[in-house]
N, C-alpha and C positions, 0 to 999 in steps of 0.2 A: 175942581175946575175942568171943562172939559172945551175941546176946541171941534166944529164938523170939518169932517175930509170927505171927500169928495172921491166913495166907492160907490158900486153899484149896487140896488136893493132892488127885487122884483119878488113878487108877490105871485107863485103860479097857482093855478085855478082859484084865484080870489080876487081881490085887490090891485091892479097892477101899478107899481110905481117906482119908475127906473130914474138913476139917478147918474151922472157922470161914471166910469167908471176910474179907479185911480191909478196911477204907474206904481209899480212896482207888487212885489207877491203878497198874498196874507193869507195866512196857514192858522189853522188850527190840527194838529196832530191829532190822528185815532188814539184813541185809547182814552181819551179825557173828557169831562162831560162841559161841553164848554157854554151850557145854556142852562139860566138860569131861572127861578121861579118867585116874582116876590109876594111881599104880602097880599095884595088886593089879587092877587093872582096873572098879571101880568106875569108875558117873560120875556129876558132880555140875553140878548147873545153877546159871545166875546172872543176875539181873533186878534191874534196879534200880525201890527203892517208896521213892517218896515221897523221893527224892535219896540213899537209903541203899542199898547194894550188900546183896542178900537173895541165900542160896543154899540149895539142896536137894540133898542126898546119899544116895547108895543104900548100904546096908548091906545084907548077905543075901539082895537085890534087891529090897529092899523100898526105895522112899523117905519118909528122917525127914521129918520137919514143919521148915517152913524158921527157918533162923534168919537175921540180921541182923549181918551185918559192921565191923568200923570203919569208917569213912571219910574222906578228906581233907577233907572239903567236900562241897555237892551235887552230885550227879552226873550228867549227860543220862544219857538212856536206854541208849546203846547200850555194849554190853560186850563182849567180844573175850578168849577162854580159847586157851591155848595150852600143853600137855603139852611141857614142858622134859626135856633131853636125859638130866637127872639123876631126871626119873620126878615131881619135884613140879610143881604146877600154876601158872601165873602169868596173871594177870587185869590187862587193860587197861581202861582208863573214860577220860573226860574231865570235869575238873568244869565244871557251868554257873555257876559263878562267874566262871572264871578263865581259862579256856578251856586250861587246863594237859588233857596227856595224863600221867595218871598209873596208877604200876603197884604190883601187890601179890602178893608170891610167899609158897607154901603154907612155914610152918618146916623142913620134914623132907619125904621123902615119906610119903603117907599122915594130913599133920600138920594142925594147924588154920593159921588165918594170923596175923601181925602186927597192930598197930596202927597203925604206921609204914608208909605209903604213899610212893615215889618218885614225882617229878615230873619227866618227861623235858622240860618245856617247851611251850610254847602251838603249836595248833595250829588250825584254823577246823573241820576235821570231826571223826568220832567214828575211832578206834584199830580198827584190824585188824593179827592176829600171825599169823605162822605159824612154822616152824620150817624152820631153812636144812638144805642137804644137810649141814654142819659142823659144828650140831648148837646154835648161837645163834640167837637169836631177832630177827626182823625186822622190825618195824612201819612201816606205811603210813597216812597220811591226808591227809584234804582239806584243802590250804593256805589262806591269808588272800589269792593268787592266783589260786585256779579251780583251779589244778594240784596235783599229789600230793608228799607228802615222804616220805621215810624214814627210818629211822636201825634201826641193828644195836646193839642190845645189848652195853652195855662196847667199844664201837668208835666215841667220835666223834660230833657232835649232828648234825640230821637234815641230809640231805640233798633239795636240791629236785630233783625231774625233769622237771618241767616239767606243760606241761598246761593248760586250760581249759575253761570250762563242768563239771568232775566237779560229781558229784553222792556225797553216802555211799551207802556201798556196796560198798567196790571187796573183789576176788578176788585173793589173792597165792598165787602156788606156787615158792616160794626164794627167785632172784631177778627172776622177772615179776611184774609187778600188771597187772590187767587192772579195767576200770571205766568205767562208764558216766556220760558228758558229752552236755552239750547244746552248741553252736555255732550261733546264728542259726538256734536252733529247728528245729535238725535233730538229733535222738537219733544217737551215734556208740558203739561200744566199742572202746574204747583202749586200747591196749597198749603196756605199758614194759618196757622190757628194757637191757641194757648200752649196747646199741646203740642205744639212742633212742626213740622214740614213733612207733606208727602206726595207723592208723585200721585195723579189720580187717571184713574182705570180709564181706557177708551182709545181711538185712534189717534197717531199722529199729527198735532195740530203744526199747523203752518201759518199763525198771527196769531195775535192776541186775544185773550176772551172778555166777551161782554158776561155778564149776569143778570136774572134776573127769577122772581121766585124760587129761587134755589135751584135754578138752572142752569148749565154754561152753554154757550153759542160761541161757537171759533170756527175759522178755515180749516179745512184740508190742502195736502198738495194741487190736486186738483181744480181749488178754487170754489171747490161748494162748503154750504156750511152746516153743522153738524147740531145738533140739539143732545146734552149729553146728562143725564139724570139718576141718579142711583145705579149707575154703571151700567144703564140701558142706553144704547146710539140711536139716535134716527136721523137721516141725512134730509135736509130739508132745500136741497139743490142751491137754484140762486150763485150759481157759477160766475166768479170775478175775483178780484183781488181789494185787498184794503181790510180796515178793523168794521166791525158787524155795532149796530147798537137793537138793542130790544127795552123800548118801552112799550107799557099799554096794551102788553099783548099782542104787538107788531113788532118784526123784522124788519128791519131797515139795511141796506146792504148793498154796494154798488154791483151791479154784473155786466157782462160786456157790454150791452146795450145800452146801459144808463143806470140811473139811480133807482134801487126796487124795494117793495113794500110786499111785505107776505103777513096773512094772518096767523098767528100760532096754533090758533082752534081749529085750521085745515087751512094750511101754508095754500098760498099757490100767487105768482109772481107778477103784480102791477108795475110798470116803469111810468114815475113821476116826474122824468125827467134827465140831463147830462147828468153825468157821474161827478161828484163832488163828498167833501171831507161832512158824513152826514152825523145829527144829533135830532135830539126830541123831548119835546115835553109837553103836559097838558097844560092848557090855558083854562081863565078863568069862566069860560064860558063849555067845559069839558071839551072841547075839542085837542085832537092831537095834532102841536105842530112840527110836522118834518125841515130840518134844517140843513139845509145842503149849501158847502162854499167851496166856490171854484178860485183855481188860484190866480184869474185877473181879479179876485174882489168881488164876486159878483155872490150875495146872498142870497140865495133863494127861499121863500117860506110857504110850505104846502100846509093847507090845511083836509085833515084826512076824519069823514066820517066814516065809522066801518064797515058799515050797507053798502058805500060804493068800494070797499076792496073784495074780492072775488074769493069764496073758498075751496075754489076747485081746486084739488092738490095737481102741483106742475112736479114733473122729474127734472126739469133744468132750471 
């Protein structure tokens, strides 16, 4: 069952359609992929206002005006979407009551959700999913020891891997996480895998890393961000703060100026707009949509072909 509240939606270089904006904040924390992909290939976004899970859906390629979810309880900010092997959607949260990681899967594909929320159990950081090569779903977060847990879906409660100083944030692709820790005030990113933990080669990062074809993209101090590959660097500028996403072969990444787009096949730096909590995915009509949320509420949805992003490599 869901109820609309009354946040702002604008559509920039498309569609435009604003909509009240609502009181009070709504966050979606870096590090989480908080937009989702369902079966007919629509996608729909997820933020939580005010401790209540709010989502936005595209129809037509238009997106509705948001509505408001059940909930277990209040919820921290960050939220974590994962497209299930059977085409319907399943959303991670954590409540700030209880510190439980709890989940909520779509009825059907294509369907609305439950009321009833599962609670896999307490955790100290926020949920991140992805989808294994077998086709179950995997969850990772920040223990009540510094280090990371896991646990597989219908297989068994979490497992520790170990770890210290993580931070939220972390990057999973099957069965690695990768995430960024402090030690004695030294920034590390960490790698976990079957075979254990290890610190990996390259500069100093300063936030979290995104992933993507066996890539990592993270901050420096500095505020640019780094492209790091079988322990080759490339600085891909893009100067700001906040966590990085890379889908589709685009950089997304706020910089002083606003919200910016770089292509990876010859980076060079488009501003799409104010700076906002950014995410992305492709829709069913192949286009890529950029997701940027400001914290009055305000969503914004860019839709990006990549003839209009520029290859000219920028140094900032």
């Amino acid at each position: 069952m869901t109820r609309t509240i009354a946040l702002a939606l604008l559509l920039v270089l498309a569609v435009c359609s604003p909509v009240a904006a609502a009181t009070g904040e709504v966050v979606a924390e870096p590090g989480a992929n908080w937009v989702g992909r369902n079966a007919d290939g629509s996608l729909q976004a997820f933020a939580v206002h005010e401790g209540e899970l709010v989502t936005w859906w595209q129809e037509n390629g238009v997106f509705a005006p948001p509505a408001v979810l059940s909930a277990p309880g209040p919820l921290a900010p960050a939220v974590s979407v994962v497209s299930t092997a059977d085409g319907t959607l399943r959303v991670f949260a954590r409540r700030a009551d209880t510190g439980e990681i709890v989940t909520i899967a779509q009825n059907d594909r294509y369907g609305g959700f439950p009321q009833t929320w599962e609670s896999l159990g307490v955790q100290a950081g926020s949920p991140v999913a992805a989808l294994r090569s077998d086709g179950r779903v995997r969850v990772v977060a920040r223990n009540a020891h510094g280090g990371v847990s896991a646990l597989v879906l219908g297989d068994g409660g979490w497992l520790d891997l170990g770890g210290t100083g993580v931070r939220d944030g972390l990057a999973v692709s099957g069965d690695e996480v990768f995430g960024y820790a402090v030690d004695n005030g030294v920034g590390r990113i960490k790698h976990w895998t079957s075979g254990g933990i290890a610190d990996l080669d390259g500069p100093e990062p300063a936030g979290p890393p995104a992933l993507s074809n066996g890539k990592l993209y993270y901050r420096l101090a500095d505020g640019t961000v780094v492209r790091v590959s079988d322990g080759v660097t490339e600085n891909l500028g893009g100067a700001g703060e906040g966590a990085v996403t890379v889908v589709a072969g685009t950089l997304i990444a706020n910089r002083a100026e606003g919200l910016g787009l770089a292509r990876l096949d010859a980076p060079g730096w488009t501003e799409i707009g104010p700076r906002g909590r950014p995410a992305a995915a492709v829709d069913a009509n192949g286009v890529l949509q950029v997701f940027s949320l400001a914290d009055d509420g305000t969503l914004r949805v860019t839709g990006i072909v990549h003839e209009t992003i520029p290859a000219t490599r920028s140094s900032n």
